[in-house]
LUMDREN-715584 format. One record per residue (C-alpha): residue number from 1; x, y, z; chain. Coordinates in steps of 0.02 Angstrom, whole numbers, padded with zeros to 5 digits. Layout:
<pts>
<pt resi="NUM" u="X" v="Y" w="Z" chain="A"/>
...
</pts>
This chain:
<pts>
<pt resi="1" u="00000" v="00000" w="00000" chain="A"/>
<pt resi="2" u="00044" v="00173" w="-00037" chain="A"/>
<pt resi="3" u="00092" v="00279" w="00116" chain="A"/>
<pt resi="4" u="-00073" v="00380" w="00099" chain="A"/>
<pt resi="5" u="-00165" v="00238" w="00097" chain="A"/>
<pt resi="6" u="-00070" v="00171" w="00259" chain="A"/>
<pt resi="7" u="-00125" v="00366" w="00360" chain="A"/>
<pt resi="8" u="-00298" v="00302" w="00283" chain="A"/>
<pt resi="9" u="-00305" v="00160" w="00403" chain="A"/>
<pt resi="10" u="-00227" v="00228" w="00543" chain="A"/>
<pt resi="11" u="-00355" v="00383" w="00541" chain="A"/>
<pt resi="12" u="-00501" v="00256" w="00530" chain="A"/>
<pt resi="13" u="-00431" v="00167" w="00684" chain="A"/>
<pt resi="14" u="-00399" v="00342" w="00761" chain="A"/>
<pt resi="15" u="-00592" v="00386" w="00721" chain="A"/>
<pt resi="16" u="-00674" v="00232" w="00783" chain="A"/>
<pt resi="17" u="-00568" v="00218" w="00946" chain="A"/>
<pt resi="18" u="-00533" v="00371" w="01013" chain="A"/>
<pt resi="19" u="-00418" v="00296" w="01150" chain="A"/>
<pt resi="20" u="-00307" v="00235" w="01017" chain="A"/>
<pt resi="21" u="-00167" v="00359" w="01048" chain="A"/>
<pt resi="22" u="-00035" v="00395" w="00897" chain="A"/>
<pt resi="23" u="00128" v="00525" w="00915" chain="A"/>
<pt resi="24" u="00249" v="00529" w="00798" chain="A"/>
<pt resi="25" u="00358" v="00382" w="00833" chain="A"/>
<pt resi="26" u="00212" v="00269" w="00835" chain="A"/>
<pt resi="27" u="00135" v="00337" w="00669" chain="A"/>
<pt resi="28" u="00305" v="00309" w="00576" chain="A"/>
<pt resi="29" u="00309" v="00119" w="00664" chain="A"/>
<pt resi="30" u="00143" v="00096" w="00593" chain="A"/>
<pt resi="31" u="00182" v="00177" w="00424" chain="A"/>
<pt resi="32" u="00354" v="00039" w="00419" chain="A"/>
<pt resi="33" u="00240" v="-00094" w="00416" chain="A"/>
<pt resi="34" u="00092" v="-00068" w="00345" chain="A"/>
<pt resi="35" u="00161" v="-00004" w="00170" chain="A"/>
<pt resi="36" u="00221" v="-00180" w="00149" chain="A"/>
<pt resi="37" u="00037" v="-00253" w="00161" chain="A"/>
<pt resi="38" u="-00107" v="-00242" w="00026" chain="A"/>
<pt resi="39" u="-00215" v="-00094" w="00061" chain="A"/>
<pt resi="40" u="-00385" v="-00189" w="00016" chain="A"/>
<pt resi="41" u="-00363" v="-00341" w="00117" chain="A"/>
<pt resi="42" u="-00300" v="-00250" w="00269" chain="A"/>
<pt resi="43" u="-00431" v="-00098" w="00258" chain="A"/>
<pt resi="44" u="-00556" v="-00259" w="00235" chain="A"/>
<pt resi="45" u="-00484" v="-00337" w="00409" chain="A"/>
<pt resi="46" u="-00493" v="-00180" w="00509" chain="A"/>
<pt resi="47" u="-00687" v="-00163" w="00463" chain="A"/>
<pt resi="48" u="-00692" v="-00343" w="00500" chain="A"/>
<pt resi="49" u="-00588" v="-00303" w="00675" chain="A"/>
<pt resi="50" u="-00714" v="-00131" w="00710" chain="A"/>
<pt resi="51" u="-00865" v="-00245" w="00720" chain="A"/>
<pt resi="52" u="-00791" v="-00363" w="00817" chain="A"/>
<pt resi="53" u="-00680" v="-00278" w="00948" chain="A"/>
<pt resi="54" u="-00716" v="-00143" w="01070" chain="A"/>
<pt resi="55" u="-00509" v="-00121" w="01100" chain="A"/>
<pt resi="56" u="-00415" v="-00007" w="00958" chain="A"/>
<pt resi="57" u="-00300" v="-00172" w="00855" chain="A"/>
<pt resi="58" u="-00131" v="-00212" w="00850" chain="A"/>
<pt resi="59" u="-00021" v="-00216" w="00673" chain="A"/>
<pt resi="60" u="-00040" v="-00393" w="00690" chain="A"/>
<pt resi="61" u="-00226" v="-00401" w="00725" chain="A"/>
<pt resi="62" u="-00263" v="-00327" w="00552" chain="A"/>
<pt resi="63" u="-00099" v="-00375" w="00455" chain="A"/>
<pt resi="64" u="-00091" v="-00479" w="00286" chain="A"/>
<pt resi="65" u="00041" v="-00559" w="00217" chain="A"/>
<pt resi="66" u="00051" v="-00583" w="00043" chain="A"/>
<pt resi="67" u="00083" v="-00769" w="-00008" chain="A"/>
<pt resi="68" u="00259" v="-00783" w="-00075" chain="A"/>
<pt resi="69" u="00242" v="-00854" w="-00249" chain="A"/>
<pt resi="70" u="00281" v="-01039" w="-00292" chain="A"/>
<pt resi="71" u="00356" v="-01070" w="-00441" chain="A"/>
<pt resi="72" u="00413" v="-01226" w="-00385" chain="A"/>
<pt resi="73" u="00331" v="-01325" w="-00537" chain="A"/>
<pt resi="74" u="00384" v="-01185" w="-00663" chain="A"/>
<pt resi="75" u="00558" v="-01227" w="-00596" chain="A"/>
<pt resi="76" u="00517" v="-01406" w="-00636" chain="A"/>
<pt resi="77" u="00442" v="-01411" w="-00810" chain="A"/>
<pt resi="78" u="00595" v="-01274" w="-00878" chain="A"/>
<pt resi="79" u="00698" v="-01428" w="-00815" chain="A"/>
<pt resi="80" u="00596" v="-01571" w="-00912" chain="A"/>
<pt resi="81" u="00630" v="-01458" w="-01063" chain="A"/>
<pt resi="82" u="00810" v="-01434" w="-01029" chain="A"/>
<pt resi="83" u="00850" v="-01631" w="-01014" chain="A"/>
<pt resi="84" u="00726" v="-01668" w="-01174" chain="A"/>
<pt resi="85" u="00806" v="-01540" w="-01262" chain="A"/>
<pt resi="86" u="00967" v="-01639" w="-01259" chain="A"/>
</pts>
């Protein structure tokens, strides 16, 4: 996510728990991590984590990690074509 995007969420967790309190430091821990998550799915798990919870989250609470990709079996058929190649 962009780092707009990433003051986006923060501000909706600001606005729907006004207990939650942010200073600098905090904001630019916040902003470190969430810039390496996927906007959509983590703004979808905070809405998820507002109807649930009356306690402002953690990072990890409403983090997503985006799967690494396997290639694993690309890997595997670029070798099958090597060895029939020769």
């Amino acid at each position: 996510m962009t780092k707009d995007q990433a003051i986006s969420i923060i501000r909706s967790i600001t606005i729907a728990y006004p207990n939650f309190e942010m200073n600098q430091e905090k904001l630019l821990f916040w902003l470190n991590h969430l810039v390496t998550m996927p906007f959509d799915a983590v703004q979808q798990n905070l809405h998820t984590y507002i109807r649930t919870s009356s306690f402002p989250p953690t990072i990890s609470q409403i983090a997503v990690q985006e799967k690494d990709q396997n290639d694993f079996l690309k890997q595997l058929e670029e070798r099958r074509r090597m060895l029939n190649a020769k």
